[in-house]
Structures are given as C-alpha cells and as structure tokens.
C-alpha positions, 0 to 999 in steps of 0.5 A: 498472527496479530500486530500490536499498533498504538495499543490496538491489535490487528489481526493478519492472515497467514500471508501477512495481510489484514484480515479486516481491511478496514483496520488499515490506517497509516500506522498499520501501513507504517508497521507493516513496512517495518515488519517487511525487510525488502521495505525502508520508511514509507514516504508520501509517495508510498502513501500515494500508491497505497491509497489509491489503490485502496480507493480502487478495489473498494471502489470497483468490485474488488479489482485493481487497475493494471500496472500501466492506469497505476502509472499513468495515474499516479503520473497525474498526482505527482505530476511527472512520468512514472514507469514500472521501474519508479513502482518497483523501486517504492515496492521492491518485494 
C-alpha cells in the first residue's frame, strides 16, 4: 500500500503505518489523518503528542512512555492538566 504526498510516495505496511519512519513529516501526518474516518483536521495539539512521542521511541530503544508520562508531559508543554480522556478525545480511534 502507498500514499502519494506532494508528489512523493510513501510506502505503508499492511496496517497502515510507514514502513520508513523517516518519511514522516507533518504532510504525511496531515494525509494519514485524512485517510483515518475516526480522525478530523490535525491541530497544533495533535502535532504536540505526535512529535513527542516520535522523540521518545527514537530516543529510547523504541519504547514509549506510558499513558500517565504522556499526560504529565504533555500537561508541562501546553501548561494546564491533561487526562486520558483530553488524549482520547485528539486520538479517538
């Protein structure tokens, strides 16, 4: 499966994702999401979560922080409390 983004084509596997993360930029997010019914337009807020959580598994052996580190770290950057629910509400699928 491929996606044709801005002229380039990024190849996806069978599960949708990218089978060379180093493809990914804010258009293939952008195109991604579009391709996702649950989702709508990515905001400023979905990039937030989208690239911190890309600086973790790079940064850390290809391990994500847990639910409740995403929370409390994404609570420092947009500067008010942030639960499960505000997480699932930007990412309902």
């Amino acid at each position: 499966m491929a996606l044709d983004v801005n002229g380039k084509t990024v190849e996806l596997d069978g599960n949708g994702n990218l089978i060379d993360p180093t493809q990914w930029d804010e258009d293939v997010a952008k195109a991604l999401a579009a391709a996702d019914d649950t989702m709508g337009e990515l905001t400023q807020e979905h990039f937030d979560v989208l690239k911190y959580l890309r600086e973790e598994y790079f940064n850390n052996n290809s391990n994500q922080p847990m639910e409740r580190q995403i929370n409390k770290d994404m609570g420092k950057i947009w500067g008010k409390k942030i639960s499960s629910k505000d997480l699932y509400q930007l990412f309902p699928g």
